[in-house]
C-alpha positions, 0 to 999 in steps of 0.5 A: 932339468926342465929341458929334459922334462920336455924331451922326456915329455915330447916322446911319451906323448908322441908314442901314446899319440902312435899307440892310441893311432894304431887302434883306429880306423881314422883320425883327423886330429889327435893329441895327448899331453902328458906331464910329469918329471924324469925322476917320476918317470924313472919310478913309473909315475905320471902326474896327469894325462889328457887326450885330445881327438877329434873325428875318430873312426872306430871299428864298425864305421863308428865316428866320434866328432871328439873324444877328452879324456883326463888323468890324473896320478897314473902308474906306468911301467918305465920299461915299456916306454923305452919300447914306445908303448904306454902301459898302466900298472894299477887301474886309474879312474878317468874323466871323458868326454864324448860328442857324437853328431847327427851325421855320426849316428847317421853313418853308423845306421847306414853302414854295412855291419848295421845293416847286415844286423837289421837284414838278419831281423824276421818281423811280424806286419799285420800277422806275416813273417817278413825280412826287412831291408833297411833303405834308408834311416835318417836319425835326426836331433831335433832338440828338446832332449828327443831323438827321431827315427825316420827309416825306409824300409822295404819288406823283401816277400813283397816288395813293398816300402814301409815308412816308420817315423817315431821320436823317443827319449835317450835313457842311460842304462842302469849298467852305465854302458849304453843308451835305450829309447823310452817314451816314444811317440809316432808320427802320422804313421801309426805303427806298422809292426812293433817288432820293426819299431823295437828292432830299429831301438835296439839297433840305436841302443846298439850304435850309443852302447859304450863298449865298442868306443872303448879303446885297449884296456879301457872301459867307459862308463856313462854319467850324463847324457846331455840331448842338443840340437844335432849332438849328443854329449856322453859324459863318462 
């Protein structure tokens, strides 16, 4: 019986491993270790699941350094395993974990879908309508539960290269989904236009909002939001 178990076990985690694969636009490394028995199986029933992944790219350029999740009684459909394909019968509640790094957020910024979103931004700079040409944005995790913002930014009717540096502090949204700024404070630069500050925010709400790591069928909720040096940590 156990060496069935292990079969049984062997090629449910490989097709779930095919399955969450065939969804992302890379992977480094990933695992998933489902445990359960034959005479379960047969009626659908799993007793835990935990994936394992590390620098997963997903849609937009987006990048997790690593992703745990973990599940505990799920409800499969048997039949869909013989096809290779793991699909839950009832919604299950589970825990997750995501870490994303300074360089993660910073690719993001400087990807070409978040820059056509700030390309397509008009802006007020001392009373004249200007469209922003993102440079460069440098997103760095200093510590001390902050988050700074150093972006170059060049007005395209002029010609010219604004410099707006500012830190801020990550808040969870009340809807659990993702990140806003609060709390922030300029550099040595004073503020060049409030509308470019709120546009380089939103855009950092934008890339933290949960939603778009969510894989097939899945929807994440953050709990906890923890500031490191050079990480963010989402508890979900």
């Amino acid at each position: 019986m156990p060496e069935n178990s292990g079969i049984g076990e062997q090629a449910l985690n490989k097709a779930a491993e095919i399955g969450l694969s065939s969804q992302l636009d890379e992977v480094e490394n990933l695992d998933v270790n489902i445990k359960t028995d034959p005479l379960k199986l047969l009626q659908g029933q799993v007793d835990t699941v935990v994936i394992q992944g590390e620098g997963l790219v997903m849609q937009k350029d987006l990048r997790m350094e690593e992703l745990e999740m973990q599940m505990s009684s799920v409800a499969i459909n048997p039949l869909s395993v013989a096809f290779g394909k793991i699909e839950l019968t009832q919604p299950t509640e589970a825990n997750a974990r995501v870490v994303l790094t300074e360089a993660d957020i910073n690719r993001a910024f400087n990807s070409e879908y978040v820059r056509s979103q700030l390309q397509n931004q008009k802006i007020h700079v001392n009373g004249e309508v200007r469209t922003i040409e993102p440079q460069d944005v440098d997103f760095r995790l200093p510590g001390d539960e902050k988050v700074v913002l150093n972006a170059s930014v060049k007005l395209v009717e002029t010609g010219e290269n604004q410099q707006v540096v500012f830190s801020a502090v990550p808040w969870i949204n009340a809807n659990g989904k993702s990140v806003s700024l609060e709390n922030v404070e300029y550099g040595e630069s004073e503020e060049i236009s409030p509308e470019l500050t709120k546009a380089l925010i939103d855009q950092t709400s934008e890339i933290l909002n949960l939603s778009h790591f969510d894989l097939e069928g899945m929807s994440l909720q953050i709990n906890q939001l923890k500031v490191e040096v050079g990480k963010l940590t989402l508890e979900a």
